[in-house]
PAMARMAR-368853 format. One record per residue (C-alpha): residue in three letters; x, y, z; residue number from 0. Coordinates in steps of 0.1 Angstrom, whole numbers, plus 5000, padded with zeros to 4 digits. Example, Ala and Ser with C-alpha at 12.3 -4.5 7.8 and 13.67 -1.06 7.14 Angstrom:
BEGIN
ALA_5123_4955_5078_0
SER_5137_4989_5071_1
***
This chain:
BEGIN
UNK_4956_4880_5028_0
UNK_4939_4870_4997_1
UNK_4919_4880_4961_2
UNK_4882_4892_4965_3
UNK_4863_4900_4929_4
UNK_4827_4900_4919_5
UNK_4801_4909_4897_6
UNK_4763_4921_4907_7
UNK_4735_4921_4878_8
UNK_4754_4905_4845_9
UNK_4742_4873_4831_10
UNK_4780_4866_4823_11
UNK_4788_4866_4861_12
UNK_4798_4834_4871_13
UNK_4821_4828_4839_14
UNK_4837_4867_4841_15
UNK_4845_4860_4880_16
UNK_4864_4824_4873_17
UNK_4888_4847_4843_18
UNK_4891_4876_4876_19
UNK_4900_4847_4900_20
UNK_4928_4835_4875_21
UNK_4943_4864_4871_22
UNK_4951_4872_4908_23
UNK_4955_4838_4914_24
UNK_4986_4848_4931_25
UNK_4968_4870_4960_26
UNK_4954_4835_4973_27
UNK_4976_4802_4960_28
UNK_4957_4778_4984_29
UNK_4925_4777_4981_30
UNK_4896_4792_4957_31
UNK_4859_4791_4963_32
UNK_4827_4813_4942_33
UNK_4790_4822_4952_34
UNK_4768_4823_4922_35
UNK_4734_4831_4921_36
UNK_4727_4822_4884_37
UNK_4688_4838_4889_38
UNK_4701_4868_4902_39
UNK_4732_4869_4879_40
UNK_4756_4877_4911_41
UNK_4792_4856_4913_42
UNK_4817_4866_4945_43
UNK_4854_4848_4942_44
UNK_4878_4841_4965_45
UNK_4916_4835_4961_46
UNK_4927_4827_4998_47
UNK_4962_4829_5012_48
UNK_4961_4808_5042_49
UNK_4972_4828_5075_50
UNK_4949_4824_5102_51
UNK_4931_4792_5110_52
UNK_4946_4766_5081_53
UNK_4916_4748_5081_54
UNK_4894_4742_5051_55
UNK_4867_4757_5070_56
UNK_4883_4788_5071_57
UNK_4880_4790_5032_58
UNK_4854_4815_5014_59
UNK_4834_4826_5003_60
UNK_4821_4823_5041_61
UNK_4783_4821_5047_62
UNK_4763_4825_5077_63
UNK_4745_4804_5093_64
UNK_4712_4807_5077_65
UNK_4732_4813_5044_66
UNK_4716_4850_5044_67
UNK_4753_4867_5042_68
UNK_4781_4858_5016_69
UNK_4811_4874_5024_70
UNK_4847_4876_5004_71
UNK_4874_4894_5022_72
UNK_4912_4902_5015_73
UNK_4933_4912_5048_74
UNK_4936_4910_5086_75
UNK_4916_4921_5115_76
UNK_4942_4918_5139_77
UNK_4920_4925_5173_78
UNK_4896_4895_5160_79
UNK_4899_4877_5194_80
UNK_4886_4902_5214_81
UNK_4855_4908_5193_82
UNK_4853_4871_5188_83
UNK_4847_4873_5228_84
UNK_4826_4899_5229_85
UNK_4804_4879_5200_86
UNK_4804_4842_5215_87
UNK_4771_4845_5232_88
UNK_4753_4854_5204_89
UNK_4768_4836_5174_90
UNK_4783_4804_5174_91
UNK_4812_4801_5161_92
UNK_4829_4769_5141_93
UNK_4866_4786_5129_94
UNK_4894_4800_5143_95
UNK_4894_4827_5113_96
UNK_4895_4863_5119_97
UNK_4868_4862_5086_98
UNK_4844_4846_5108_99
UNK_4846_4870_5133_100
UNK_4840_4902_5109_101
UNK_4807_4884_5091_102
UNK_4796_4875_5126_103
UNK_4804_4913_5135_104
UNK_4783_4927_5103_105
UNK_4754_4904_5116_106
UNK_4751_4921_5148_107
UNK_4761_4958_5140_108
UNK_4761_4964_5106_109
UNK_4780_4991_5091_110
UNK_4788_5002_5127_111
UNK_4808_4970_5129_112
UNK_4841_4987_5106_113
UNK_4848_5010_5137_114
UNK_4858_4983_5159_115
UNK_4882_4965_5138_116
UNK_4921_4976_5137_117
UNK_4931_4961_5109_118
UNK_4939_4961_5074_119
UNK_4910_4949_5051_120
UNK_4888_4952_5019_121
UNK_4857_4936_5021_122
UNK_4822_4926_5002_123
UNK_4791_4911_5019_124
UNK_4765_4904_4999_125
UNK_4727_4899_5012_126
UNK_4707_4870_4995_127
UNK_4673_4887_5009_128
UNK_4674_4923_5002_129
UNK_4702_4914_4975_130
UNK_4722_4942_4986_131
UNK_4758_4941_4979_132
UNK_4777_4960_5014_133
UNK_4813_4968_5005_134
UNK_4846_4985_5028_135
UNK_4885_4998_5029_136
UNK_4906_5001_5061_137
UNK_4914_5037_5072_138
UNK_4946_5038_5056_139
UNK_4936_5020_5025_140
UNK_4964_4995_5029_141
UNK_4942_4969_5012_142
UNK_4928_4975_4976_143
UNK_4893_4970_4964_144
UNK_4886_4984_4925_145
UNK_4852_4987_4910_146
UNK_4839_4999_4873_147
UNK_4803_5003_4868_148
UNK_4807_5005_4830_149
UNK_4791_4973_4816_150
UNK_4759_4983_4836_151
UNK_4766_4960_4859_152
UNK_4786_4961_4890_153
UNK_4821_4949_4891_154
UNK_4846_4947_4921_155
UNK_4885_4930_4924_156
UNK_4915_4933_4944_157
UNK_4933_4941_4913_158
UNK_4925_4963_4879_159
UNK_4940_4939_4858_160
UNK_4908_4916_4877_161
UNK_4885_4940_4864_162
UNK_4900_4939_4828_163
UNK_4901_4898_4829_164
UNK_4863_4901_4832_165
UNK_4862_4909_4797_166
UNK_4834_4933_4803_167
UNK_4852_4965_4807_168
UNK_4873_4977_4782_169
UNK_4914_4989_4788_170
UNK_4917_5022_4781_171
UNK_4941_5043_4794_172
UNK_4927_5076_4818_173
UNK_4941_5101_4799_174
UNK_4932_5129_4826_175
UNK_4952_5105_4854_176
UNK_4980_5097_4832_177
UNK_4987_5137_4822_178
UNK_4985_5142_4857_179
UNK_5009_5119_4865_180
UNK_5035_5133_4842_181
UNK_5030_5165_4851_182
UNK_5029_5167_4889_183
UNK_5042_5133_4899_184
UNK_5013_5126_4916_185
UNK_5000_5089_4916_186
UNK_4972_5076_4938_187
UNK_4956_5114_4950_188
UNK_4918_5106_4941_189
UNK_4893_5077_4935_190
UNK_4902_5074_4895_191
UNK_4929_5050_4883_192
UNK_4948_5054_4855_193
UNK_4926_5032_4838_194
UNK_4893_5043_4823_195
UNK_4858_5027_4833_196
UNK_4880_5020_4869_197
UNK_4880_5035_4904_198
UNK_4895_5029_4937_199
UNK_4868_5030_4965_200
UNK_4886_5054_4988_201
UNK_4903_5043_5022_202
UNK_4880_5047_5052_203
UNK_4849_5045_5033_204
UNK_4822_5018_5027_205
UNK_4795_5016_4998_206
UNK_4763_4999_4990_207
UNK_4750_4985_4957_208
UNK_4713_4983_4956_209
UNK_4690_4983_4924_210
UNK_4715_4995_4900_211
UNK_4727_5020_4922_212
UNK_4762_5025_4942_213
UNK_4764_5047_4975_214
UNK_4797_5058_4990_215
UNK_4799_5066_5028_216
UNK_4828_5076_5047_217
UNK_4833_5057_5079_218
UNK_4864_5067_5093_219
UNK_4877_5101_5096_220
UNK_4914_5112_5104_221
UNK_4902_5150_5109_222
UNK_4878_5141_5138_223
UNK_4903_5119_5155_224
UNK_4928_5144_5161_225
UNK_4907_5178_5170_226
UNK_4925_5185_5205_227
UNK_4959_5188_5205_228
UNK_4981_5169_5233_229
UNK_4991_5187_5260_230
UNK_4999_5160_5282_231
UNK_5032_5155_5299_232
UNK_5062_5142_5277_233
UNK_5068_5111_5299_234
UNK_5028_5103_5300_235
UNK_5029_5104_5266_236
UNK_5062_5086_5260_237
UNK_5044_5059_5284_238
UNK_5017_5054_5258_239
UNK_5034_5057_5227_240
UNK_5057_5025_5237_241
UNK_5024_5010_5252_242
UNK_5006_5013_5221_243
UNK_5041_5000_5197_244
UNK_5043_4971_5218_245
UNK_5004_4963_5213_246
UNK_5006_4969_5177_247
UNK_5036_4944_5167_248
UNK_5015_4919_5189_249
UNK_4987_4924_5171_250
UNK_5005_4914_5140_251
UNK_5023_4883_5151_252
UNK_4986_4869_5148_253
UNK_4993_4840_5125_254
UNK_4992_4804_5121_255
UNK_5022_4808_5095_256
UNK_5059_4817_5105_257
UNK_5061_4858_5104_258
UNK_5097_4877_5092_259
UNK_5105_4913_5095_260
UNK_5118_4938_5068_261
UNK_5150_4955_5078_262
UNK_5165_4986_5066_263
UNK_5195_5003_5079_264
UNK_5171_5033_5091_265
UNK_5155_5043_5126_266
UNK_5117_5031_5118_267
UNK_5129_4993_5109_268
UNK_5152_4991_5135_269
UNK_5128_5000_5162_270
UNK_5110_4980_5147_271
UNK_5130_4948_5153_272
UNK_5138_4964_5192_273
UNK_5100_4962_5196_274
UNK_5097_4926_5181_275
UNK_5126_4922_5208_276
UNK_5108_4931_5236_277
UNK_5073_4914_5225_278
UNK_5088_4883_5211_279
UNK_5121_4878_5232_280
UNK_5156_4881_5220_281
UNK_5157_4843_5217_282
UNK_5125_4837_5192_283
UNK_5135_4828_5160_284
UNK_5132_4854_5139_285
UNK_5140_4859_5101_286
UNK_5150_4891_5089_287
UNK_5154_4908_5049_288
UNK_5170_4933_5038_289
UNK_5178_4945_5000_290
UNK_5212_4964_4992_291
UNK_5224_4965_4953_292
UNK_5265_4968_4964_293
UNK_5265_5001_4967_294
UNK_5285_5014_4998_295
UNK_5271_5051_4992_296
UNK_5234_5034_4995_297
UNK_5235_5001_5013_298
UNK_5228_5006_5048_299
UNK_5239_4968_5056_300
UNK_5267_4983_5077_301
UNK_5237_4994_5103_302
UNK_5216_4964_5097_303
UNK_5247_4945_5112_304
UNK_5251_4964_5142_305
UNK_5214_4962_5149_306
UNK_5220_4927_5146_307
UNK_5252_4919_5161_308
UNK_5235_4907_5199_309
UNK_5207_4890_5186_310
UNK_5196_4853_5171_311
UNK_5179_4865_5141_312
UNK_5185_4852_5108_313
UNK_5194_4876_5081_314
UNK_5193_4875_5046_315
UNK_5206_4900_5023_316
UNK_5191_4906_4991_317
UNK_5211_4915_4960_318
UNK_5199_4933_4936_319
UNK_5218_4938_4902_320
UNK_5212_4960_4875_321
UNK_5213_4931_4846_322
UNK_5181_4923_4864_323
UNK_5164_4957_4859_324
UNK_5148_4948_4823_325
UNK_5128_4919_4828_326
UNK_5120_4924_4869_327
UNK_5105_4955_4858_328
UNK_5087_4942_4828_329
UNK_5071_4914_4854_330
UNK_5061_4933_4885_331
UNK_5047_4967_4858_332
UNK_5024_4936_4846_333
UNK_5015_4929_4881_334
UNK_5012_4967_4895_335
UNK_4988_4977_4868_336
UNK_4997_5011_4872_337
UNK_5031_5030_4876_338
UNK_5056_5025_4907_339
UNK_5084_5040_4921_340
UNK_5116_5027_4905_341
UNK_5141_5007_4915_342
UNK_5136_5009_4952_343
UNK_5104_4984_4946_344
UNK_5123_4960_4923_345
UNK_5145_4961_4955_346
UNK_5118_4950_4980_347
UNK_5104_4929_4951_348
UNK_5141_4906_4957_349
UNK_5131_4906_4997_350
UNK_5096_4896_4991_351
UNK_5108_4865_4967_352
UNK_5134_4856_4994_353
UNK_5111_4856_5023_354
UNK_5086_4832_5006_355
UNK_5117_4809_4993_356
UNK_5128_4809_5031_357
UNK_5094_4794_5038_358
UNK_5076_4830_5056_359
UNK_5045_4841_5045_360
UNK_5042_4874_5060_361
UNK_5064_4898_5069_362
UNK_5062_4933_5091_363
UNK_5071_4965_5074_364
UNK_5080_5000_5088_365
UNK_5057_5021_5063_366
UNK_5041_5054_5080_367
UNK_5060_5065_5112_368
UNK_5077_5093_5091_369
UNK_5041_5103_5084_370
UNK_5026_5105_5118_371
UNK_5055_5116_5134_372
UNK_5077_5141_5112_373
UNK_5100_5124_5103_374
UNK_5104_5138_5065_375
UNK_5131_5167_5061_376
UNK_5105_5188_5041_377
UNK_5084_5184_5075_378
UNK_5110_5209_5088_379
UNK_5097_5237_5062_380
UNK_5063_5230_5059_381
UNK_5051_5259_5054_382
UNK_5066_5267_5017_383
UNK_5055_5233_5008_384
UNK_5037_5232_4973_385
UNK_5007_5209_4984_386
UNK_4996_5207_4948_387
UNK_5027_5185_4941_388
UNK_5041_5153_4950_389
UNK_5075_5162_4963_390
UNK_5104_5143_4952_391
UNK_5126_5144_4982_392
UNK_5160_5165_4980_393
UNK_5156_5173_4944_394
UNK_5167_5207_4930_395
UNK_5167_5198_4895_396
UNK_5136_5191_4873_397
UNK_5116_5163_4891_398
UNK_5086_5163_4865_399
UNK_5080_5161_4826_400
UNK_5058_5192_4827_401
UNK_5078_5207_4803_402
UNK_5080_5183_4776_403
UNK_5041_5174_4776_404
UNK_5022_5189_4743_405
UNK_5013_5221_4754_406
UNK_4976_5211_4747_407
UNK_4973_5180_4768_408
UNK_4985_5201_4799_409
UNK_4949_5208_4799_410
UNK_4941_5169_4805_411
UNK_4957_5173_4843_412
UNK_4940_5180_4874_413
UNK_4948_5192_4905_414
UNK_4951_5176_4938_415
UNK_4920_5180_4959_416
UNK_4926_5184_4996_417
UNK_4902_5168_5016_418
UNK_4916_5186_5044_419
UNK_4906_5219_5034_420
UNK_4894_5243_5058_421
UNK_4901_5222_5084_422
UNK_4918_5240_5116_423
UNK_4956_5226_5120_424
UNK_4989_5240_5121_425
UNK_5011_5240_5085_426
UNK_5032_5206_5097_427
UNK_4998_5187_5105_428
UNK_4979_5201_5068_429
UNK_5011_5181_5056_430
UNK_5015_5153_5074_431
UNK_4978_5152_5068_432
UNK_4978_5149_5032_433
UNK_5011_5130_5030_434
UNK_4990_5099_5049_435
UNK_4956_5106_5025_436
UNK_4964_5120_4995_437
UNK_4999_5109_4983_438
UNK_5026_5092_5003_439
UNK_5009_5064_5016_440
UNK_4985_5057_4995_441
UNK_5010_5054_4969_442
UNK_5030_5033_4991_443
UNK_5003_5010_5000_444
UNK_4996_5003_4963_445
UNK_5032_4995_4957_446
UNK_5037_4973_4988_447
UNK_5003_4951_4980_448
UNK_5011_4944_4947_449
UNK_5046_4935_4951_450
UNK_5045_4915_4980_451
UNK_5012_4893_4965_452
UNK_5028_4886_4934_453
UNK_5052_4862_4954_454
UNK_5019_4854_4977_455
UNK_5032_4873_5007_456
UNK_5012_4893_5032_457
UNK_5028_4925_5042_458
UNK_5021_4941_5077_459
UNK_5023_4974_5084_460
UNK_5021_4980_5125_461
UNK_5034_5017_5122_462
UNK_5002_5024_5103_463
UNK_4981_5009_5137_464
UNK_4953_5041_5139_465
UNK_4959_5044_5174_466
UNK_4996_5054_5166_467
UNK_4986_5076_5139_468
UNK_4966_5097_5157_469
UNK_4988_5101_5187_470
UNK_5013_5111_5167_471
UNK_4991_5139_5144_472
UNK_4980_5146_5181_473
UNK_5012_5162_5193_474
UNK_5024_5198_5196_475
UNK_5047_5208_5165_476
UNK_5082_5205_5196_477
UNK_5070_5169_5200_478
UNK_5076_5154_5166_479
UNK_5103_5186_5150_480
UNK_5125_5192_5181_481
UNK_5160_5217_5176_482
UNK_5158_5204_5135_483
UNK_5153_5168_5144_484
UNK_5125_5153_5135_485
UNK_5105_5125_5151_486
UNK_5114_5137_5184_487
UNK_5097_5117_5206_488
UNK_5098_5088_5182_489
UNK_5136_5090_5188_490
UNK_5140_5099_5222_491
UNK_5117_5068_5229_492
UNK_5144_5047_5202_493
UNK_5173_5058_5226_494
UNK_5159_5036_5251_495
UNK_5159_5004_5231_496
UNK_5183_5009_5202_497
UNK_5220_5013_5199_498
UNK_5225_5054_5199_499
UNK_5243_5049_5164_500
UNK_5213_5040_5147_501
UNK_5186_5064_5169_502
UNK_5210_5094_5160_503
UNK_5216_5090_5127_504
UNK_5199_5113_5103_505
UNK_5167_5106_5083_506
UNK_5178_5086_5050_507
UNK_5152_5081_5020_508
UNK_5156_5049_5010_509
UNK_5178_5050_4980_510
UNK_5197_5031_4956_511
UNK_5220_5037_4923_512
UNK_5190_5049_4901_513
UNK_5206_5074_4888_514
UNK_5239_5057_4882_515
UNK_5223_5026_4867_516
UNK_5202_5046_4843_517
UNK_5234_5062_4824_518
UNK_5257_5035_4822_519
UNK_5245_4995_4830_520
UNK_5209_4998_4820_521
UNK_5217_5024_4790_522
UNK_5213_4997_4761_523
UNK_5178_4988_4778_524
UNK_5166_5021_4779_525
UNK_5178_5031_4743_526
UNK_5160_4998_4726_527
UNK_5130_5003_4750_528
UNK_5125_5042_4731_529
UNK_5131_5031_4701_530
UNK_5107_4999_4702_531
UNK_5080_5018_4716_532
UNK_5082_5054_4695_533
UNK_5045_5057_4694_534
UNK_5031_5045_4728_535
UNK_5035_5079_4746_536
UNK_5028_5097_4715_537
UNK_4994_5114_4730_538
UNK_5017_5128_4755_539
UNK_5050_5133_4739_540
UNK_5067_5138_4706_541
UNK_5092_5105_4700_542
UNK_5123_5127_4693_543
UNK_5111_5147_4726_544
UNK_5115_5116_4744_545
UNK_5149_5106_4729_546
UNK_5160_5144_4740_547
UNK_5149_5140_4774_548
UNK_5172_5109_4783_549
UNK_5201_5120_4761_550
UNK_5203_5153_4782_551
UNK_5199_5133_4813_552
UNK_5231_5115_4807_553
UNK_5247_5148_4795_554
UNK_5239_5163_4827_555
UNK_5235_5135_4849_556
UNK_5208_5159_4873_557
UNK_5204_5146_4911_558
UNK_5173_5133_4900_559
UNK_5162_5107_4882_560
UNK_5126_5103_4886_561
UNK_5111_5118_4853_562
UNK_5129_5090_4834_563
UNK_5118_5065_4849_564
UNK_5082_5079_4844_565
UNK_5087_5071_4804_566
UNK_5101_5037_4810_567
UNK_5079_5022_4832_568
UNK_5046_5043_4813_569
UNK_5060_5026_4782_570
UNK_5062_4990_4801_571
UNK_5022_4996_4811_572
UNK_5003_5011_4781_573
UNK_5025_4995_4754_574
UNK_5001_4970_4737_575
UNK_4968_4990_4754_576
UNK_4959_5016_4728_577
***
């Protein structure tokens, strides 16, 4: 896991990629290394976090042989042995590193290369002879890669805030993004940021750079990997789903650094420790995190602790207080770039820190089964599902700030664009579909990277495997909603493994005292963060508007609490940019 940046055909390249190394210096704490080519005014950076192969020839920038390819490259390829045996006769290879196995990969296949690697990754080769800059995203997108073409030259980073350290591109806020998001609630639906000048280069695609010119392909495509519709028998495909969970938290026990798990209360985690169980053995020495804020109605400790109660691991439970809500949120807003969802990520944000004080550097998270598999309540009513709006689960009151925007900057939104259109599936799938592209977990995988590396922590997510997702977007409707349970066979599988408490109990959203805290401890906060900042939403918003909008809320304390934290944390990001 590490920090990749660089800068293709600007005179100013090596000097703009040392500021973009420093300031995601802590994506990669042990080691930094930069191609230059002053001649052909091309810099690459690397911030490495050590994880596989410790050696200082693991570093990179990594270079081939001949010194042809340069490659920088934040993530994991998880299957890397296998290729790396399936490459031995024709390259020789002098690391341990999974990186050395992907460059060797590209020098064989080429683009074709990205299909064989399960894995999360975002990478950048660049070719000294033909001068060609190759760049790629996992399927899922759970690593980041950010370019801006604005300077007229070619800029990529793991983070914006990179990009903006360059001191070529100018901060400007995307006015069309950040309407959007106050409108609809959507965050992370398209290839724009909410920055101007910057985009995201979508998940499952790859580009080339090539005299002054940027081409984006699309490698990997979830529609073509689940056409036919599984209409094998139950047990068959019970037999492969556990098959394929017990490969995947394999797979990511890859490391040469100790590995921990996060642990919720909920069915997705604690299946994910039963696997870890069966791969590992009840007796290895596992450490285990889980955040609560003292809350009975939301921790879900109580469950943690039963899923604990016959095992070795080592728990540690993560407090989190309201008194820390002002300056935890002010830190990890600098370090997100862009808005996240409340206090649920200042949670993990108190795991993360723990982990890396308890001396683990990477950690297993149960992200993405709900998605493949069904498991959201609104799943169950597909069908009458907006899909122009990110829901906000189990809301009835207003979940937006629609209607308090000017009325002529409701012009500035867009729409979400459904790459799934037109393609063939059944109303649950269309949903799942665009949950996993379009909303859910791309937001989720921008919030997860970006907290866990600002305490230099790699986050792995084996419920986001491809092979699992598309099983699971395989199945008939019965096999993940079954008699208004959802996750069918993802549960009936859990019975197996798990204590019947925890595979029976209902779907939770992960939750905590939001809505409490925002009308009573963190009121003072709130009230001196409005009044400080009258004029940094003001394109948006009239100041008294604002003022309005949380007085009613503690008036009326609604079930829903997501609209104010839009201002707040919009205020903690763009105050200071315009």
């Amino acid at each position: 896991m590490c920090g990749i940046s660089g800068i293709v055909n600007s005179p100013l390249a090596t000097a703009a990629v040392q500021r973009m190394m420093q300031a995601q210096a802590s994506r990669g704490p042990d080691a930094q290394g930069i191609y230059t080519s002053e001649s052909k005014h091309v810099a690459l950076g690397h911030n490495r976090l050590s994880i596989i192969d410790l050696s200082d020839a693991a570093n990179q920038p990594m270079y081939s042989h001949d010194k042809r390819y340069v490659m920088v490259y934040n993530g994991e390829v998880y299957n890397y042995r296998e290729l790396k045996s399936e490459l031995k006769n024709t390259y020789s290879f002098i690391t341990e590193s999974d990186s050395e196995v992907i460059l060797a990969a590209y020098i064989r296949w080429g683009s074709n290369m990205l299909q064989m690697l399960n894995g999360m990754f975002a990478l950048a080769i660049y070719d000294t002879h033909t001068h060609e800059l190759f760049m790629a995203r996992d399927r899922f997108g759970v690593k980041p890669l950010y370019y801006s073409t604005a300077s007229g030259s070619f800029i990529f980073a793991s983070e914006i805030k990179a990009i903006h350290a360059s001191g070529l591109v100018s901060k400007e806020p995307n006015y069309s993004v950040w309407t959007t998001y106050f409108s609809s609630g959507l965050y992370d639906h398209s290839a724009d940021t909410f920055w101007q000048y910057i985009s995201s280069l979508p998940a499952g695609c790859y580009a080339t750079y090539a005299n002054d010119t940027l081409h984006i392909s699309r490698w990997y495509s979830l529609h073509e990997n689940i056409t036919d519709t599984d209409t094998r028998n139950e047990q068959i495909i019970l037999d492969e789903l556990l098959h394929i969970l017990e490969s995947t938290v394999e797979y990511r026990f890859r490391a040469d650094v100790p590995v921990g798990i996060c642990l919720s209360g909920g069915l997705d985690s604690s299946l994910l420790l039963a696997l870890v169980n069966r791969v590992k053995g009840n007796d290895f020495p596992l450490h285990a995190f889980t955040f609560y804020t003292g809350d009975e109605r939301y921790d879900e400790l109580p469950w943690v602790h039963e899923m604990l109660a016959h095992t070795s691991v080592q728990h540690h439970a993560c407090l989190l207080t309201p008194v820390e809500i002002p300056d935890l949120s002010s830190a990890i807003a600098k370090r997100m770039d862009e808005p996240f969802g409340g206090i649920p990520t200042l949670g993990m944000s108190k795991v993360f820190q723990t982990a890396r004080n308890a001396g683990i550097t990477v950690l297993l998270d149960g992200n993405g089964m709900d998605e493949s598999w069904g498991g959201y309540e609104y799943y169950q009513r597909a069908s009458d599902v907006d899909l122009t709006k990110g829901p906000v689960q189990g809301a009835t009151s207003v979940t937006t700030l629609a209607p308090y925007l000017k009325p002529e900057i409701l012009r500035e939104a867009s729409v979400l664009p459904h790459r799934n259109q037109g393609i063939k599936t059944d109303a649950l799938t269309h949903l799942q579909i665009r949950d996993l592209l379009e909303t859910k977990i791309p937001r989720a995988m921008r919030f997860a990277d970006r907290n866990s590396m600002t305490y230099s922590l790699e986050l792995r997510e084996p419920f986001l495997d491809y092979r699992l997702v598309e099983l699971g977007l395989r199945q008939p409707v019965h096999h993940k909603i079954n008699d208004g349970q959802g996750k069918y066979l993802i549960r009936k599988l859990a019975d197996k493994i798990i204590p019947k408490r925890v595979s029976e109990a209902p779907k939770r959203a992960l939750q905590t005292p939001q809505r409490e805290w925002l009308v009573s401890e963190l009121k003072p906060w709130i009230e001196k963060l409005l009044n400080d900042n009258s004029d940094t939403l003001s394109h948006w918003f009239e100041h008294k508007d604002l003022k309005k909008i949380y007085a009613d809320y503690c008036s009326h304390k609604p079930d829903n609490s997501f609209y104010v934290w839009q201002i707040l944390n919009a205020i903690q990001l763009l105050s200071g940019s315009r």
